[in-house]
N, C-alpha and C positions, 0 to 999 in steps of 0.2 A: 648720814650713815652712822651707827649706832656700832661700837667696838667694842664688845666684850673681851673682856682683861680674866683669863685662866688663872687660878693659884697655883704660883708655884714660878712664875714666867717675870718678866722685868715688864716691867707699867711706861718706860720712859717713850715717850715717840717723839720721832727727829723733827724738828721746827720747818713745819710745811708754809707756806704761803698758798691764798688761793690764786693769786695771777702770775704762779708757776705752774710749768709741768714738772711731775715730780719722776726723778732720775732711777735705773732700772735697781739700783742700791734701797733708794726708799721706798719702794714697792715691796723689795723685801721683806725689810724691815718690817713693813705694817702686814704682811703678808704672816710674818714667825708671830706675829700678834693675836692673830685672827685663827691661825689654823696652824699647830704647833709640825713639829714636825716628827718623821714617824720612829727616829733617834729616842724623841722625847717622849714618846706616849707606851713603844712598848719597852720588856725589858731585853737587853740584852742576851741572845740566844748563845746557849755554849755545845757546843759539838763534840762527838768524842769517836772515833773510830780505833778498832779494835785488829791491828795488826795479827796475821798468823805468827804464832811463836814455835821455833823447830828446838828439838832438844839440841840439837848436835848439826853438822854438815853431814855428817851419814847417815841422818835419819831418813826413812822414807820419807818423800815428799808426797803430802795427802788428796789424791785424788781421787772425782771430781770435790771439787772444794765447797764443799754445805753443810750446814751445823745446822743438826738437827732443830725440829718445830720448837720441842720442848726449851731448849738450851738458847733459840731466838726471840719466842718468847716472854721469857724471864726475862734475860737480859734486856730486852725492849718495853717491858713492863705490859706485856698482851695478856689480856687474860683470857681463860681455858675456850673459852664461847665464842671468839674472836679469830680462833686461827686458822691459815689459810689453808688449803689446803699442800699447795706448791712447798716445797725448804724455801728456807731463805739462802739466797748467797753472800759468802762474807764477801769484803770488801777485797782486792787482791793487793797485797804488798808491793813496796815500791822496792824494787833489786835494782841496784843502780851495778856499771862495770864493775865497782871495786867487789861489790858483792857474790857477782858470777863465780867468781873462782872459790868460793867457798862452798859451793853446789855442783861443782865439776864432776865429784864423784859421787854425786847423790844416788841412791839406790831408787829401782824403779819397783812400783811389787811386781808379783809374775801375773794374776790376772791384767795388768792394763794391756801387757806386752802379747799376751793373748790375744787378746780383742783386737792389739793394732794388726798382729800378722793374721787372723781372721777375714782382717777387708779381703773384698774380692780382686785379685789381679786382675791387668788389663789381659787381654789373651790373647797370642803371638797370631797374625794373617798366616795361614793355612791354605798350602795350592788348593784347588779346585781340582775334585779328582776327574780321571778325565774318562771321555764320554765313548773313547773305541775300544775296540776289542783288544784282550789283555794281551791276547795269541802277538810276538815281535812281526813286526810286519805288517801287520793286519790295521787297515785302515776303517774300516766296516765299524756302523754305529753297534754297540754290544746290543745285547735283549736281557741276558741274564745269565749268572754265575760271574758275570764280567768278557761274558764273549758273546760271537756272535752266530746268526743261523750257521755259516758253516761249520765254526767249529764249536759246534755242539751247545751255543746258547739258546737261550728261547723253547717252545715249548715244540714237543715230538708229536710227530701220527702216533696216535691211538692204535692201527695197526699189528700186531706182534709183528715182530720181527722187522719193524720199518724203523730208519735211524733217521730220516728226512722230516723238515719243517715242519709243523702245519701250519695249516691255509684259514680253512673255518671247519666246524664241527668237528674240529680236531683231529683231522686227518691233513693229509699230504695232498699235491693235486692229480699222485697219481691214482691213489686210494679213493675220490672223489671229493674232495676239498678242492677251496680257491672257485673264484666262478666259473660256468660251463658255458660250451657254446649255445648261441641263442638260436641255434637250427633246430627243427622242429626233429626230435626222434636221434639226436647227439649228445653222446653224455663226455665227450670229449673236454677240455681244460680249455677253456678260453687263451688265446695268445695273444689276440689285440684287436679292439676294434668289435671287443664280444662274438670272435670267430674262433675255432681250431683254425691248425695250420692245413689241415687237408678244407676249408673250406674259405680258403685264404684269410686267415688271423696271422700278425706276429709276420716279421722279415722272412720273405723268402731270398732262396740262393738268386745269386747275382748272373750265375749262369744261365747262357741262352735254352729254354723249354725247360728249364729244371724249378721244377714246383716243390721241391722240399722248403725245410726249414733252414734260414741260416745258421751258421753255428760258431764259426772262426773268419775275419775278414771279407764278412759279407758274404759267404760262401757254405755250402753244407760239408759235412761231412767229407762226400763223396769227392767234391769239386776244390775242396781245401787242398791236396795233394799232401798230406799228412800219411807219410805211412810208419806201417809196426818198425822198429827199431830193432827187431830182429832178422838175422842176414836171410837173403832170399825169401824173404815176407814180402808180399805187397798188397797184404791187406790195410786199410786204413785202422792210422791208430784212434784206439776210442779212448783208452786208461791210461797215463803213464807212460804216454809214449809206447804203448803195446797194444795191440788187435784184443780183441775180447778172448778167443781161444789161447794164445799164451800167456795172458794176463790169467785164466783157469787155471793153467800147465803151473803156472810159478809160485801160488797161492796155494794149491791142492794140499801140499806137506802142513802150512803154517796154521796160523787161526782161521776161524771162519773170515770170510771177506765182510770187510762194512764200509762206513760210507768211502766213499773214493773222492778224490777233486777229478773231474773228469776236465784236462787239458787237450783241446781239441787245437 
């Protein structure tokens, strides 16, 4: 093996024997011989970081922290055809405790403080508005205005003078809206089962041979035993607790009559 000897390096090798092994010291040894080390070959790199400098503790403190292209640049010895397009960012200072309290009452500008109270807040859970009718009492799902068919939500017969639901083609089912019976030659309103009630559709009275319509606990009208709540009436009540004629009689003075709850 052939040892080349570098200028500059010590020449002396440790006194080997060949019917030795030679110990992980003298490998070194011959090792800093052969292939100097990287100490020795380059020079010594010197470093220099550039501390932010405040005038004062009441200075603004400069934010976001980046020194311009031109100004990093220079200082880094870059030249014009080289620069990035990014800033560079400086290095950040070392604030240790004792430091803090010299920035305590550091001034902030008013654009940052903008920007922070800009973020969007989280946004407070909100009831769920609700889904019945606005009318107290009223349990009924709304249609619109926030109430319901009875009280005047949803959409009216076309009609003049009708103040009642409609069905389809914008009418009411007594105007001919809603479906009809499926008898041939009946323009009557369907009640159930695709019948009128004169063709058995819809609950009849509970009473023995009484072919009307139910109306109040299974019962019509007639068979409900509901009467006018006026003395010596014994007409059934159909309005309000009143027969249709003095339910006229009491109205006749006031506004024109409109829809009614008919409590049967």
């Amino acid at each position: 093996m052939t040892i080349y000897h570098l200028p500059g390096f010590g020449t002396q090798t440790p006194d080997l024997k060949c019917d030795q092994i030679p110990r992980s010291t003298e490998l070194s040894a011959l090792l800093n011989l052969v292939i100097p080390s990287v100490d020795d070959l380059l020079p010594p790199i010197e470093t220099t970081c550039n501390f932010l400098e405040y005038a004062s503790p009441q200075s603004p403190l400069p934010y976001p922290m980046f020194v311009h292209e031109e100004a990093a640049s220079a200082s880094l010895g870059v030249l014009d055809d080289t620069k990035t397009k990014s800033g560079w960012l400086e290095s950040m200072p070392f604030i240790g405790p004792e430091s803090l309290a010299h920035y305590a009452d550091a001034v902030i500008p008013f654009e940052i403080l903008m920007e922070v109270f800009a973020l969007p807040m989280p946004q407070t859970l909100q009831a769920k508005p609700s889904k019945n009718c606005e009318v107290a009492g009223c349990n009924t799902k709304k249609q619109s205005n926030g109430r319901c068919i009875r009280h005047g939500g949803g959409r009216r017969c076309q009609v003049e003078g009708c103040i009642r639901g409609a069905q389809t083609m914008g009418r009411c089912k007594r105007h001919g809206g809603g479906a009809r019976c499926t008898v041939d030659g009946c323009t009557s309103s369907s009640q159930g089962g695709g019948l009128c009630r004169s063709h058995g559709g819809g609950k009849l009275c509970t009473a023995p041979g009484c072919k009307k319509g139910a109306q109040r606990q299974g019962k019509c009208a007639m068979h409900a035993s509901r009467k006018c709540k006026v003395h010596d009436c014994s007409t059934n009540a159909r309005c309000q607790d009143l027969c249709r004629r003095h339910m006229k009689e009491q109205t006749a003075e006031s506004t024109p009559l409109k829809k009614l709850d008919f409590q049967l």
